[in-house]
DORO-92756 format. One record per residue (C-alpha): residue number from 1; residue in one letter; chain; x, y, z. Coordinates in steps of 0.02 Angstrom, whole numbers, plus 32768, in hexadecimal, padded with zeros to 4 digits. Layout:
BEGIN
+-----+----+----+------+------+------+
|   i | aa | ch |   c1 |   c2 |   c3 |
+-----+----+----+------+------+------+
| NUM |  A |  A |    X |    Y |    Z |
...
+-----+----+----+------+------+------+
REM end
This chain:
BEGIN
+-----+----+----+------+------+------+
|   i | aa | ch |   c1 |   c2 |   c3 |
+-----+----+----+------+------+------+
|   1 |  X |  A | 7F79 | 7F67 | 816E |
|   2 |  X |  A | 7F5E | 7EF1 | 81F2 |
|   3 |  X |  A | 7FD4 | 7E58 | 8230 |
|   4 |  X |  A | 805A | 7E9B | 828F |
|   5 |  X |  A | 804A | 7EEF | 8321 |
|   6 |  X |  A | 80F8 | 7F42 | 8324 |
|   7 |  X |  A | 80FA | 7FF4 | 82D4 |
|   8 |  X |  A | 818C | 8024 | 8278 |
|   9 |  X |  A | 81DB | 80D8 | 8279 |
|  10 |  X |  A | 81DE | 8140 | 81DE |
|  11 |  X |  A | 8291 | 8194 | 8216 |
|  12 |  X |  A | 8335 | 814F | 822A |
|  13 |  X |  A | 8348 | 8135 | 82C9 |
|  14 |  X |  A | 835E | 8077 | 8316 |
|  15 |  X |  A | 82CB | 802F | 8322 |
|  16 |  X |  A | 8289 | 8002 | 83DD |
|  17 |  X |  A | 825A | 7F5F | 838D |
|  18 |  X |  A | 828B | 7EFD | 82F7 |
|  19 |  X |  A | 8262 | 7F59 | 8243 |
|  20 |  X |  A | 81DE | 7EF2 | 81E5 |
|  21 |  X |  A | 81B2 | 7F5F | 814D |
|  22 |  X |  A | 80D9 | 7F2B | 8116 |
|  23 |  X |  A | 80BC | 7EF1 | 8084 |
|  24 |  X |  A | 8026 | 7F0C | 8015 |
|  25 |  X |  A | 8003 | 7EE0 | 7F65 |
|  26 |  X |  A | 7F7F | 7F33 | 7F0D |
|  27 |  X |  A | 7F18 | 7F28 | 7E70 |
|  28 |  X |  A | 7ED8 | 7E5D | 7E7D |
|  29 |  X |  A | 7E59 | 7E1A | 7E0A |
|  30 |  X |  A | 7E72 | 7D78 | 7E26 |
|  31 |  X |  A | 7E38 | 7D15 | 7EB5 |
|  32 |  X |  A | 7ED6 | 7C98 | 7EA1 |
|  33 |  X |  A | 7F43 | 7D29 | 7E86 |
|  34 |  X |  A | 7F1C | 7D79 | 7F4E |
|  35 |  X |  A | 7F31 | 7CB8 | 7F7F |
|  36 |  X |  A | 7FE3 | 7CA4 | 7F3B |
|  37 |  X |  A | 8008 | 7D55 | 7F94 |
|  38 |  X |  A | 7FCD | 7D01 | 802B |
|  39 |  X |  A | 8041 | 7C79 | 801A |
|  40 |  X |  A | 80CE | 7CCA | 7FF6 |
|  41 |  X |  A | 80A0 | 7D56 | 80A5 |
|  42 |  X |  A | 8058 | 7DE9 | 806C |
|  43 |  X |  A | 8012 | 7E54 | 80EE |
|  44 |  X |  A | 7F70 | 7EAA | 8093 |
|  45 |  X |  A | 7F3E | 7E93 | 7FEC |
|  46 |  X |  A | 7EEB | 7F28 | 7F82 |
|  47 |  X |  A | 7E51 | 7F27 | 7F33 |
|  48 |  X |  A | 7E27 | 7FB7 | 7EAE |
|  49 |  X |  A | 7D7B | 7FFE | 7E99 |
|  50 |  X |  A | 7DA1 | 8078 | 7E04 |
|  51 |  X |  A | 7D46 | 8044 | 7D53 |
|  52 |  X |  A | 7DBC | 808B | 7CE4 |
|  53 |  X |  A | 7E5D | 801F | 7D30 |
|  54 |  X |  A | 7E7C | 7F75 | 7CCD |
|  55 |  X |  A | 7E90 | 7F43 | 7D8A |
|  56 |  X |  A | 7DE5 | 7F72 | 7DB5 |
|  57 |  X |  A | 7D76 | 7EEA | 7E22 |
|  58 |  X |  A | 7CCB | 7ED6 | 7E1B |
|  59 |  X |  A | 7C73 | 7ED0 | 7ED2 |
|  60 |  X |  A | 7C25 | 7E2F | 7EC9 |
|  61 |  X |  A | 7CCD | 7DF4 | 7E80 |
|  62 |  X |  A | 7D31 | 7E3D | 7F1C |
|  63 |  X |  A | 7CB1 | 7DFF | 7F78 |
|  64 |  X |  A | 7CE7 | 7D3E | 7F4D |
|  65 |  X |  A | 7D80 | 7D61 | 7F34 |
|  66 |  X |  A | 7D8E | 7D93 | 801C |
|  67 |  X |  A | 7D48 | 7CF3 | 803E |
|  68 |  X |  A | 7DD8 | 7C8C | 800A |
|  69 |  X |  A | 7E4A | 7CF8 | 805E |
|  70 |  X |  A | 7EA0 | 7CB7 | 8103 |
|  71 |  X |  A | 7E9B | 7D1B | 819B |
|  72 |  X |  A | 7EFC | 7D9A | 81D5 |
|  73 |  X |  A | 7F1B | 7DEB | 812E |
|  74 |  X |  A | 7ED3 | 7E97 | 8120 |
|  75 |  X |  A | 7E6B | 7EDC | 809C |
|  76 |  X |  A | 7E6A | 7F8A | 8049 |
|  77 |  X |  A | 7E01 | 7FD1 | 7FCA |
|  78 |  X |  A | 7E4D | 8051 | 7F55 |
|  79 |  X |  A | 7DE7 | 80EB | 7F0A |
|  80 |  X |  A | 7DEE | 8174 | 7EA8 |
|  81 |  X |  A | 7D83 | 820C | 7EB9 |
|  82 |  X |  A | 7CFA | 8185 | 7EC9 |
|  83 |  X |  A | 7C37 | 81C0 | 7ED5 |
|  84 |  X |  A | 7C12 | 8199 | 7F8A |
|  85 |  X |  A | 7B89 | 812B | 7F48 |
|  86 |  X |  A | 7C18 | 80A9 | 7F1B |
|  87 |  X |  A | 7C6C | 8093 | 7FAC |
|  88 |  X |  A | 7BDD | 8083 | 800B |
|  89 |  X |  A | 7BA8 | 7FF9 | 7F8D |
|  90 |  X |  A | 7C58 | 7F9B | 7F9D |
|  91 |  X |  A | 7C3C | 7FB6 | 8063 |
|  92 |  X |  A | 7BA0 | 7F59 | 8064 |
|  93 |  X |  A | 7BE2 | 7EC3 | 8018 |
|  94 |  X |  A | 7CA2 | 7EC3 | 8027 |
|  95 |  X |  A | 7CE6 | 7ECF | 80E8 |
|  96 |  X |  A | 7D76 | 7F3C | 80AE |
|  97 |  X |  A | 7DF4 | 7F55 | 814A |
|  98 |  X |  A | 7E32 | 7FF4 | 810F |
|  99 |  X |  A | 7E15 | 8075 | 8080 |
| 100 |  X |  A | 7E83 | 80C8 | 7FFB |
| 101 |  X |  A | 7E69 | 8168 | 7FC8 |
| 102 |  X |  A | 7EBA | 8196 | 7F1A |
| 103 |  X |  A | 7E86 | 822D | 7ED8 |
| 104 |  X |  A | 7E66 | 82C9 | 7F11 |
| 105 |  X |  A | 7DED | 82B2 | 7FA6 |
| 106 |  X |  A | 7DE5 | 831C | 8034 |
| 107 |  X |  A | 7DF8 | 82EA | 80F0 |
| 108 |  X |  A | 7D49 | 82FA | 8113 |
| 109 |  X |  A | 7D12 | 8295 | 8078 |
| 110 |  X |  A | 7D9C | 8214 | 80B3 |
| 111 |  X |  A | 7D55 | 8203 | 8158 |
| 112 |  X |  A | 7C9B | 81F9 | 812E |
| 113 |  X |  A | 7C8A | 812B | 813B |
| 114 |  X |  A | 7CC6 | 80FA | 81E4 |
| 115 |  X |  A | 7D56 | 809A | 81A6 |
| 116 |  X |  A | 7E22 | 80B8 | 81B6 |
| 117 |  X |  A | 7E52 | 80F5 | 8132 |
| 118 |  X |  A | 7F0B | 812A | 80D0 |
| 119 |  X |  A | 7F23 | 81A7 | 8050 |
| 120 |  X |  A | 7F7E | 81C4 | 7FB1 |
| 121 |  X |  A | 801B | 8249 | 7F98 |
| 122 |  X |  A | 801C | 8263 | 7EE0 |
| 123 |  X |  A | 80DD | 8274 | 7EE5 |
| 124 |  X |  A | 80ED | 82DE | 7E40 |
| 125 |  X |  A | 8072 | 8340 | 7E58 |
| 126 |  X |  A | 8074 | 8395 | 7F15 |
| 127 |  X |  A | 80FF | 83F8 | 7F2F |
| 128 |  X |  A | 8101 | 8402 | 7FF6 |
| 129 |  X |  A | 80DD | 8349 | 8043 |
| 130 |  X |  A | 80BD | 839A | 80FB |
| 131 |  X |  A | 8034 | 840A | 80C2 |
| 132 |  X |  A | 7FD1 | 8392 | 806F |
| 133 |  X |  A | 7FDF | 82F5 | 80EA |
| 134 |  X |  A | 7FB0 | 8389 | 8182 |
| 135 |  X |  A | 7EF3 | 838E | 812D |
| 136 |  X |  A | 7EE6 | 82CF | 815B |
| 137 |  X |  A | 7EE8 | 82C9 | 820D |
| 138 |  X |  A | 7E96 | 8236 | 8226 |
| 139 |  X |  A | 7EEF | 81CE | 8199 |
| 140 |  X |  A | 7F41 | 813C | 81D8 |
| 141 |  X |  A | 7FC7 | 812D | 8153 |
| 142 |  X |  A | 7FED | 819C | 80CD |
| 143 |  X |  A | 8024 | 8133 | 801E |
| 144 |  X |  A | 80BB | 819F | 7FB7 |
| 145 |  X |  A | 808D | 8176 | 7EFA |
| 146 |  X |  A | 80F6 | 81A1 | 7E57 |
| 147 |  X |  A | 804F | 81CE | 7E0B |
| 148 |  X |  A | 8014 | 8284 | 7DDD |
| 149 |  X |  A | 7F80 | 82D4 | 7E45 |
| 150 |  X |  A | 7EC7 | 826B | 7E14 |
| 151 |  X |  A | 7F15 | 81F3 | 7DB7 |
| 152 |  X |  A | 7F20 | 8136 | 7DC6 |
| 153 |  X |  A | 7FCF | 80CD | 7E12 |
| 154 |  X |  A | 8001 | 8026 | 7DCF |
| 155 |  X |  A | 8072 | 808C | 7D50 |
| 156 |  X |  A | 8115 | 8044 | 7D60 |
| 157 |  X |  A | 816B | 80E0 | 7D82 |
| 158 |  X |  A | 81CF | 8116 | 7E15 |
| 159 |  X |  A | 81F0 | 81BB | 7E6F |
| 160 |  X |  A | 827F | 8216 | 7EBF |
| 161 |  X |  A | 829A | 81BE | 7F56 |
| 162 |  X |  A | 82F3 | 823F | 7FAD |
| 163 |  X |  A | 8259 | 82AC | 7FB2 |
| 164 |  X |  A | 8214 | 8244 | 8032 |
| 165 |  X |  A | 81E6 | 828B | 80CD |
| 166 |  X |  A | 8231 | 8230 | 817E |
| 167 |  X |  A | 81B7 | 828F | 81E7 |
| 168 |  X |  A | 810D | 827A | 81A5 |
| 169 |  X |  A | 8082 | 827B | 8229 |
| 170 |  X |  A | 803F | 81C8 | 8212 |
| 171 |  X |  A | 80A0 | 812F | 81C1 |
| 172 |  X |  A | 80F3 | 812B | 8118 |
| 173 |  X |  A | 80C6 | 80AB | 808B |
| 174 |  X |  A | 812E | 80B2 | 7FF2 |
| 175 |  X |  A | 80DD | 80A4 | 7F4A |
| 176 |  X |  A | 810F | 80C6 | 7E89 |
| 177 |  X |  A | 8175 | 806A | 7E22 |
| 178 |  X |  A | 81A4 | 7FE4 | 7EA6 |
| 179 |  X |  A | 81CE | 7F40 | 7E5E |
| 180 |  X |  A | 8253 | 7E94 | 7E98 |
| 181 |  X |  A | 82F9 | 7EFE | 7E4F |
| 182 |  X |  A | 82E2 | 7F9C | 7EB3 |
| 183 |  X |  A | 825A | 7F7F | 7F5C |
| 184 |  X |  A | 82F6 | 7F4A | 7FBE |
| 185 |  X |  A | 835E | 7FDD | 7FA3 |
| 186 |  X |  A | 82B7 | 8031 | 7FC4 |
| 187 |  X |  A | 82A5 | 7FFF | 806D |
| 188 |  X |  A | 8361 | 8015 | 80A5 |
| 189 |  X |  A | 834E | 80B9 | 806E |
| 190 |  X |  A | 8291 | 8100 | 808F |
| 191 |  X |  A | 8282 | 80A1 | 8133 |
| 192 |  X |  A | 81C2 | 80A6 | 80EC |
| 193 |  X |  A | 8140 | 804C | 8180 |
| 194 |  X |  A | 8110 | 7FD7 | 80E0 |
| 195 |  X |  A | 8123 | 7FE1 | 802E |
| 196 |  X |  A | 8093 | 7FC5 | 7FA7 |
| 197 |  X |  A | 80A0 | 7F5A | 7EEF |
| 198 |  X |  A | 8030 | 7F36 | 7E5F |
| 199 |  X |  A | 8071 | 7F4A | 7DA9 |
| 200 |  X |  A | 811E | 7F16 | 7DF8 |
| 201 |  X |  A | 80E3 | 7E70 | 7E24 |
| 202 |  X |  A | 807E | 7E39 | 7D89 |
| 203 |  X |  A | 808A | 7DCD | 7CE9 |
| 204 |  X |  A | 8003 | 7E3A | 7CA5 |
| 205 |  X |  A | 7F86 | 7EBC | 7CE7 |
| 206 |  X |  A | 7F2A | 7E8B | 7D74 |
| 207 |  X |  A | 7F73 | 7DE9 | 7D66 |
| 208 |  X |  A | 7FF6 | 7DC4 | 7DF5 |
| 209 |  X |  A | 8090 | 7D58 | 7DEB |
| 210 |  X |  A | 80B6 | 7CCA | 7E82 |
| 211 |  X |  A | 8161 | 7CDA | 7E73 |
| 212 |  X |  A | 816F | 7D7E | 7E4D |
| 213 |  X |  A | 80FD | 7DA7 | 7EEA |
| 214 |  X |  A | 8187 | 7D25 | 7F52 |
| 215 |  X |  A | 821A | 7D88 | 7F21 |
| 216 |  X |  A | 81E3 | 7E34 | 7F4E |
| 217 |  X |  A | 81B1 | 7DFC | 7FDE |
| 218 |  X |  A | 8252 | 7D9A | 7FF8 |
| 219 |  X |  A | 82BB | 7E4D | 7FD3 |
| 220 |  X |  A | 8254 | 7E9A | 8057 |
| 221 |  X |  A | 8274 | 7E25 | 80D3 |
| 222 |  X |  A | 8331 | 7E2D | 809A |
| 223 |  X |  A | 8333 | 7EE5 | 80A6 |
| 224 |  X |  A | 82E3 | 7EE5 | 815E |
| 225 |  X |  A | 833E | 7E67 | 81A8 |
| 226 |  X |  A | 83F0 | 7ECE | 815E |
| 227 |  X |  A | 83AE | 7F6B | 81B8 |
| 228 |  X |  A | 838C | 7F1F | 824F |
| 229 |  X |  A | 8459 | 7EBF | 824E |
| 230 |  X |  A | 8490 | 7F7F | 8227 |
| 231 |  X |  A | 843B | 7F9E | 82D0 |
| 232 |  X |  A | 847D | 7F0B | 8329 |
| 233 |  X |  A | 8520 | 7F34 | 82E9 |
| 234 |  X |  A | 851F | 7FE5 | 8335 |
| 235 |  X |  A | 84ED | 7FBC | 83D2 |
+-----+----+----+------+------+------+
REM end
């Protein structure tokens, strides 16, 4: 996710700069939906390439749907266990900034199409977070989801937040379950580098709400701008 050029630390230690917590929403199907996201400050937007989701895009589809978007917004393309075939296809016609991987694909399938790429941590389904995230070495994010192992997000549901690791070995984005009543007590208490929304942000699947979008943004902005007076405070 692209935007910001300040990192921000997974542990709980003061920050050497100001906390701003990313924000991505995933799972648009509507061209005036990523718009309004724009408008309201999202950081990336997420496309998903995986037929059996109700938020499933068609390529030419994503394809229009990049050219209204302003710049500076970043771009990532969500699969699961996806024939290579496919995301070469979406390659060729959508200039994704950064892919998603889902399911359960292996580093070197991950790292086969020259592009930066994140990966999922099925949440109730691996039982040791520092064993799995160590096969990714070249990840550049690694995406903590309430989902089981191979199966889709956008379900609603949260996880145990306290299972979080503060040490993983590239930055944290926080997944599952997030929605406007909960991200900001998220963020105070994962410290996640950014967090990541879809069925918490919608009217209806795959179909986004304005001022929905507005107010979890809002709460994240609420939530990093508390963390960073608890730091002025201390010092």
């Amino acid at each position: 996710m692209a935007g910001h050029e300040t990192p921000v630390s997974t542990n709980l230690t003061p920050p050497a700069a100001a906390i701003y917590t990313q924000v991505k929403i995933c799972g648009f199907t509507r061209a005036q939906d990523a718009i309004a996201a724009c408008d309201c400050g999202v950081d990336a937007i997420g496309l998903v390439f995986y037929p059996p989701s109700t938020r499933n895009i068609e390529v030419a589809q994503a394809a229009e749907l990049l050219e209204s978007l302003p710049p500076f917004v970043s771009v990532t393309g969500l699969f699961l266990n996806a024939e290579k075939s496919l995301i070469d296809k979406v390659l060729q016609r959508v200039p994704l900034s950064l892919l998603q991987f889902h399911g359960t694909e292996s580093a070197e399938f991950c790292e086969a199409f020259d592009r930066p790429y994140i990966k999922s941590v099925a949440m109730k389904s691996v039982d040791n977070v520092h064993q799995y995230t160590e096969q990714y070495k070249k990840a550049r994010g690694f995406l903590l989801d309430s989902n089981m192992a191979g199966a889709a997000g956008g379900s609603g549901d949260t996880f145990d937040w306290s299972l979080v690791p503060t040490d993983l070995p590239a930055p944290l984005v926080l997944a599952g379950g997030l929605d406007n009543n909960n991200v900001h007590e998220a963020v105070i208490k994962v410290r996640p580098a950014a967090v990541d929304v879809s069925s918490g942000v919608e009217s209806g699947k795959g179909i986004k709400d304005p001022a929905m979008m507005r107010s979890f943004i809002n709460n994240v902005r609420a939530a990093d701008s508390a963390i960073n007076q608890s730091f002025a405070g201390d010092q």
